[in-house]
N, C-alpha and C positions, 0 to 999 in steps of 0.2 A: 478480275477479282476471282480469289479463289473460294473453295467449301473452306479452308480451315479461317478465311477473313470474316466469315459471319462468326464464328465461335469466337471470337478476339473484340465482337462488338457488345460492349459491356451494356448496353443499353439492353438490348435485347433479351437477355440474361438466358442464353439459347443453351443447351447439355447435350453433349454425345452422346447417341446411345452406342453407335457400334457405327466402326468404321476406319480404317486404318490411314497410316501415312500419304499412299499413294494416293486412296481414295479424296482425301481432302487436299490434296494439289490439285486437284484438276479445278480448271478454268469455269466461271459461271460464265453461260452464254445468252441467260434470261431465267425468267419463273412464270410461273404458273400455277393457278390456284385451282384446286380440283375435287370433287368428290365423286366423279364417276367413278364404278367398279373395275373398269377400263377405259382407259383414258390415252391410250396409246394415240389413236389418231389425232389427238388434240395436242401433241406434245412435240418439240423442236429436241434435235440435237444439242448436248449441252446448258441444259434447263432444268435448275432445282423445280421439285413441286411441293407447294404445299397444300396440306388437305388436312381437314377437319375428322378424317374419320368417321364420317355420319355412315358413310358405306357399312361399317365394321359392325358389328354385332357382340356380345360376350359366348354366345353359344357357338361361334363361328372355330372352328378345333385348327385352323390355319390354311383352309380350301382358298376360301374370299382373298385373307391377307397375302398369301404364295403369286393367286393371279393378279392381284394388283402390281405387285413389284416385279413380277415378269412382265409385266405391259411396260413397266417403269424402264425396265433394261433394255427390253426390246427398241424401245424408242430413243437409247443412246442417255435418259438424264443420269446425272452427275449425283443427286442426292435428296432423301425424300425428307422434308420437314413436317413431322407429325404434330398436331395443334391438342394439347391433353383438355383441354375444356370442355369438350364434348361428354371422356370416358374418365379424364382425371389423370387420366396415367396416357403412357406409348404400350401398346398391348405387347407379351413379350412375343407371340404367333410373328408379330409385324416384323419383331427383331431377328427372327429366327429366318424367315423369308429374305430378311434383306441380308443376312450373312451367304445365306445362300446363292443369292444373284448377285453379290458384291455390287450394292447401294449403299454409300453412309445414311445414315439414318441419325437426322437431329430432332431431340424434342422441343416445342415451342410451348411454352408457358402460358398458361390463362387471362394474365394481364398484358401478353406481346402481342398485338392485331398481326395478323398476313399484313396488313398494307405499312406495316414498319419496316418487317423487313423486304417487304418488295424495295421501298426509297431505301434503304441500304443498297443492293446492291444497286439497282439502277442511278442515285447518286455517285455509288465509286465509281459505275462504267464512265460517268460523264464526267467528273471530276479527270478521271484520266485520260480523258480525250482534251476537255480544256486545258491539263496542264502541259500538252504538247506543246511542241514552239511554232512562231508562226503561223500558218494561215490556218490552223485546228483552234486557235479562236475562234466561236463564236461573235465576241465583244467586238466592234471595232477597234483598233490600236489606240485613238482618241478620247476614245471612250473610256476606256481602261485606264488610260494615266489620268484623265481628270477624277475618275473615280476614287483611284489610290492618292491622287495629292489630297482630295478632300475626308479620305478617311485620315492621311497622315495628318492632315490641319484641325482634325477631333469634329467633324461634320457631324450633326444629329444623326440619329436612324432614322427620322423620318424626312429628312431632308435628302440623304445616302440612296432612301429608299424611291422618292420621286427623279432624282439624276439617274438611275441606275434603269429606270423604266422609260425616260422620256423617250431616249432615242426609236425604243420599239415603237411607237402611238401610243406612251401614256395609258395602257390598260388597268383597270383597276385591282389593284392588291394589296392584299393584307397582311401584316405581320403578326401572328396568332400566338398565344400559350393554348398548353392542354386546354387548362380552364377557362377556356375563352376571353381571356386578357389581350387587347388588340393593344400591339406592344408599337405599334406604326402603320400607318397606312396612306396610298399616294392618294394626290387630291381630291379626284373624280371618284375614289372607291365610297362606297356604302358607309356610312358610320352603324357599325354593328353594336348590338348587346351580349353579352357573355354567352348567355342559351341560344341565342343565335351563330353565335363565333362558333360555340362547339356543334351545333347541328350540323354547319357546312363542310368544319372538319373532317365532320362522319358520315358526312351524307354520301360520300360518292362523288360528288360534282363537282365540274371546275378541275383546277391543278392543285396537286398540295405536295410540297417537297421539304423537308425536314431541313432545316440549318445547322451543319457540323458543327458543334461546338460540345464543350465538355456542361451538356444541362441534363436536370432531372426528366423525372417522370412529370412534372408539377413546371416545370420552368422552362422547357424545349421551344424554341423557335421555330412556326413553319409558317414557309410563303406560300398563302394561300391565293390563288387568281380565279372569282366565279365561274369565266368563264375558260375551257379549256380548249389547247391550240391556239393559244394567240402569240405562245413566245415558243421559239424553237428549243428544246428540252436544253443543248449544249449552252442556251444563253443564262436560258433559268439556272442553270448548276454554278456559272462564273458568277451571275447574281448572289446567287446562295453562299457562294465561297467567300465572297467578297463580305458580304454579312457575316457570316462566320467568323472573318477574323474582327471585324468591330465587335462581335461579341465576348470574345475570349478577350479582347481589350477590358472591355466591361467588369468583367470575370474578375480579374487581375485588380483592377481597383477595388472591387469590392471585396476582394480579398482580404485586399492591402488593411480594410477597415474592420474587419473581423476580431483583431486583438480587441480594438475601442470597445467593440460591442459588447465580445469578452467583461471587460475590466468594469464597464456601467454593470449588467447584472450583478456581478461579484459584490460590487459596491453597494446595489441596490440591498443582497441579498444578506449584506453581512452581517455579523450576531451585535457588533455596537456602531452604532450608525456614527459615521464623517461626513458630517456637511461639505465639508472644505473637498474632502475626495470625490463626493456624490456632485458636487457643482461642476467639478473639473473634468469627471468622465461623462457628464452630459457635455460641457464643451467638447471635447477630442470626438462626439459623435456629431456632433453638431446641433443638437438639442436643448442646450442654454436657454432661459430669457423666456420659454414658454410659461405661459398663465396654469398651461394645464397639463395634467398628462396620466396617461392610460397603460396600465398596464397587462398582457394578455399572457398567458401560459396555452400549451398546447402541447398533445400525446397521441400517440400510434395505438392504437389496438390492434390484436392481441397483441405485440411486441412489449410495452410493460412503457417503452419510451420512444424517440423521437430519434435522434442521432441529427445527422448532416440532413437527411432528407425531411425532417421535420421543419429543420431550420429555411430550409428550399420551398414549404409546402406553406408555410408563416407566413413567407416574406412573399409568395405567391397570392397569399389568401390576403393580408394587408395591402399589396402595391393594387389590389383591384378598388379601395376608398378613395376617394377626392385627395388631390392633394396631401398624400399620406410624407408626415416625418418623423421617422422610426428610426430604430436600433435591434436587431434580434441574434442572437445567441443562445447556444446551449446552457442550459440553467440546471438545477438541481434535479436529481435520477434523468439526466437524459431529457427531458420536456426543453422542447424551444421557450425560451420565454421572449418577447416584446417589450420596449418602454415605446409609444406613441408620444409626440410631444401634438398637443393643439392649443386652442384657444382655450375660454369660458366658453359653456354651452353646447361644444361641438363633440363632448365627451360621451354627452347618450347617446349619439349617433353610430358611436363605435360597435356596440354589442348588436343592431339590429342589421347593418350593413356586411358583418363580418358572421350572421346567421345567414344573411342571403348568397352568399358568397360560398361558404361553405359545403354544400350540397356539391357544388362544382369542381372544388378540390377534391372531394369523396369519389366522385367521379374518375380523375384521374388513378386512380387506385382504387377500383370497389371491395375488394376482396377482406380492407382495411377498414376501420373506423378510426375516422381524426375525432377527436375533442379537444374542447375548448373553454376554460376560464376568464373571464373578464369582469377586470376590477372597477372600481369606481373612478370617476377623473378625480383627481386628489394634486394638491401644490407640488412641488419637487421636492419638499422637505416631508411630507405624508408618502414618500414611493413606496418604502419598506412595508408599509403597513397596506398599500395597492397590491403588491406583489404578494402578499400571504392574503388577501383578498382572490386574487388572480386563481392563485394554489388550490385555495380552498373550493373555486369555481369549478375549476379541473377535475378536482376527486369526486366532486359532487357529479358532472357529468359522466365521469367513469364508471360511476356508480349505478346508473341509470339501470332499474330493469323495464324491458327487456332492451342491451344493449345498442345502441344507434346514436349517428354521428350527430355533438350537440355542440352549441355554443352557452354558458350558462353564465349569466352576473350576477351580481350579489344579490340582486333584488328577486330574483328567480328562484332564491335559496327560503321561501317561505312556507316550508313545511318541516315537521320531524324527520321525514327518509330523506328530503337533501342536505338536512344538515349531520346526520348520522354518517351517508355516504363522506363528507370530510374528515371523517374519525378514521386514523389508522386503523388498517385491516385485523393488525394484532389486539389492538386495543377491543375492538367490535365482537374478536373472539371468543375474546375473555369474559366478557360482557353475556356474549350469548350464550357459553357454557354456563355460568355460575348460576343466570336467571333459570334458564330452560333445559339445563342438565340434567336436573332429577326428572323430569316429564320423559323425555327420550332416553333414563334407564329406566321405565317405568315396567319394563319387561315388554317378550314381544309380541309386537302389534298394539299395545296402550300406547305407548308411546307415538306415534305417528294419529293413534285416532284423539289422545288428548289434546294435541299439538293444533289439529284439524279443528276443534272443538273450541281453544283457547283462539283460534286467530277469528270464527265466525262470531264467537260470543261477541268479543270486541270488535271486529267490523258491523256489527248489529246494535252498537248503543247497549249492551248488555240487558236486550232484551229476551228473558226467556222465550215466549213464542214465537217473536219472529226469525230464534237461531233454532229453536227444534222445527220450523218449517223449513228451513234451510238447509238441516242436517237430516232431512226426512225420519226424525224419532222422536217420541213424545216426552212432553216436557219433562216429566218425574227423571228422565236420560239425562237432559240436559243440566238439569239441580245435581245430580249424583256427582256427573262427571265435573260438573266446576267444583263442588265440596273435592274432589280428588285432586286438583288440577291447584287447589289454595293451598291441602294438606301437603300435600309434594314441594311448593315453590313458598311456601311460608307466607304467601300474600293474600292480602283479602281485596278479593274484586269489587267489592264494594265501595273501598278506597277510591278515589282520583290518582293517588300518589302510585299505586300497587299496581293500577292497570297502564299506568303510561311509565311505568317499567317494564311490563310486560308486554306492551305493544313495542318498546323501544324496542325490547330485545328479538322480539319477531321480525323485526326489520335489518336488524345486523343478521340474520340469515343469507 
């Protein structure tokens, strides 16, 4: 494996800083993960490092950064992979040092662990050692063709996944998502829970080797084994490959099903409802015939929407329910949307299960916030009106201050500010200029102290004293500035009507 093969692995989403042609030919011969200031004796020939940069400093003018990457060169590595999570950035001192030493220098991203790309390379190495012919097997020869007949014969993964172990002794393993979705597991192993599947992930312990296939951040396969040393790495990788391709099989199908899902939203979504259409693209997903069904919308923060990895992050956060039967597709601005097909009754289950669940997908992406709407269970002939349910669930958790990853249903929308956040944004604008305009040109600095004034009075029952205890000034202050605060906005606080326009309007802020 070379340096320029980790920049071609899309996962990783790794960036040049500096480094030329020849540099990224060269061969990886290991890694190494480091924050000593010098680190040379700890380092092999031919060995990327990566490091955190806890060493580094901002006051450091490029003393520290020069002697690290001479330690770097000295000891023969190939190229330094700096981690910006610590500083945010790759320092440019660090840049300047390694043009100097002629080190490429890659940056690694705040959502990329070291231990991603350590199993990058150390999977290629092994991958091309198993793919040698003859006796650079691993597998036995027996081994191997019963395996492949029973992938050709459409073998479960968890069946695939106990043949593919038995001959070692049957040691316990796990087939893992990010979010801890145990996607198969051989007989003897643990029956795990989510917060526990991801503990072990990140714990350090045991084996965990990544399964090549084309998955997200939210839907990546890895064979996890508690305990570590019990299968020789070259068997683990033929393992891994071997799943690999059942997954990409997988892939492929559900590819294949992707228009369907398509064409149910569209149908769901459409401005004049077709029963006859809406029957027929629930058949083509396989969704017919159900009592009930649930609708769910979901969005990316700050991206605005979802794209492909929304639809990835959905179908992740859904496949974690009981016997989930779904459809998910991109929907209106980009948000993944859901139709769930269940029973009667099993529909309130959806919102609380797919809250607990949540955190976990968040997880896989922190840097993000997922949200989420969930509509009411409603017949197949009520979808459209789930679906603008769903929608409306969405804007309302997007709306949320202070911003954080939610799941919201209808029934959750039992106040003014959640149901305001469902108001287009443009709408809420207009709204909040026309009420609170004049207040904010009230000239400067009235303006922000009216404003302060208007929002205590009404969070206080429009009590005079207990808003002038609150605004530390005496009442006669508080009578002035509301007479100013009506004269200005044409409303008398006195009203019901006048003050729950002007509370509205403080909330479209």
């Amino acid at each position: 494996m070379h340096v320029g093969h980790l920049l071609r692995t899309d996962r990783l989403d790794l960036t040049l800083v500096w480094g030329d042609e020849a540099l990224l030919g060269q061969e990886i011969a290991g890694v190494t993960a480091t924050d000593l200031e010098d680190p040379a004796r700890f380092l092999q020939p031919g060995e990327i490092v990566l490091s955190g940069l806890v060493w580094w400093n901002r006051d450091d003018s490029g003393g520290k950064a020069d002697r690290f990457v001479a330690a770097l060169h000295r000891a023969g590595a190939v190229a330094l992979l700096a981690g910006e999570e610590t500083h945010g950035h790759v320092p440019r001192v660090l840049a300047d040092a390694c043009r100097r030493h002629r080190i490429a220098l890659i940056a690694v991203p705040s959502h990329t662990s070291f231990r991603a790309v350590t199993e990058s390379v150390y999977l290629r190495q092994w991958g091309d050692l198993s793919g040698r012919p003859g006796a650079h097997h691993a597998l036995p020869e027996n081994v191997r063709l019963d395996l492949d007949r029973a992938l050709e014969g459409g073998e479960p993964v968890d069946r695939l996944l106990d043949r593919a172990f038995a001959h070692l002794g049957a040691p316990a393993c796990h087939l893992l998502t990010p979010s801890g979705r145990t996607v198969a597991r051989t007989a003897d192993a643990a029956r795990l829970g989510a917060r526990e599947a991801v503990a072990a992930l990140g714990g350090g312990q045991g084996t965990t080797l990544r399964v090549e296939a084309e998955g997200t951040g939210f839907d990546t396969w890895y064979l996890h084994l508690p305990e570590a040393g019990q299968v020789p790495p070259r068997a683990l990788a033929e393992i891994s490959e071997l799943l690999g391709r059942h997954r990409r099989r997988e892939d492929r199908r559900r590819a294949g099903r992707g228009p369907a899902g398509a064409r149910l939203i569209e149908a769901v979504g459409a401005l004049r409802a077709d029963t006859d259409r809406l029957r027929r693209a629930l058949g083509s997903c396989g969704l017919a015939g159900r009592s009930a069904y649930t609708v769910v919308a979901a969005a990316l923060e700050p991206n605005g929407g979802a794209g492909a990895d929304g639809v990835a992050a959905l179908t992740e956060a859904l496949s974690h329910l009981p016997s989930p039967a779904f459809a998910v597709a991109l929907g209106e601005a980009d948000e993944a949307t859901a139709i769930l097909a269940h029973e009667d009754g099993a529909g309130g289950e959806v919102r609380e299960r797919l809250a607990g669940v949540w955190p976990l997908i968040h997880s896989c992406r922190p840097e993000s916030a997922w949200h989420a709407g969930v509509s009411e269970p409603v017949a197949a002939t009520a979808l459209p009106t789930a679906l603008t349910q769903a929608r409306y669930g969405l804007a309302a958790a997007r709306g949320a201050t202070p911003p954080s990853p939610r799941v919201v249903a209808l029934r959750d929308l039992g106040g003014l500010a959640p149901l305001l956040a469902g108001v287009p944004a443009s709408v809420r604008d207009v709204y909040r200029e026309t009420a609170l305009g004049p207040l904010s040109r009230a000239g400067r600095g009235s303006g922000a102290m009216l404003l302060e004034t208007l929002e205590t009075f009404l969070a206080h029952d429009c009590s005079w004293a207990r808003t002038a205890e609150a605004l530390h000034v005496h009442v006669n202050t508080v009578h002035y500035r509301v007479e100013r605060i009506e004269a200005l906005t044409g409303r008398d606080l006195s009203r019901l009507d006048d003050r729950a326009d002007l509370r509205a309007a403080l909330l479209c802020r």
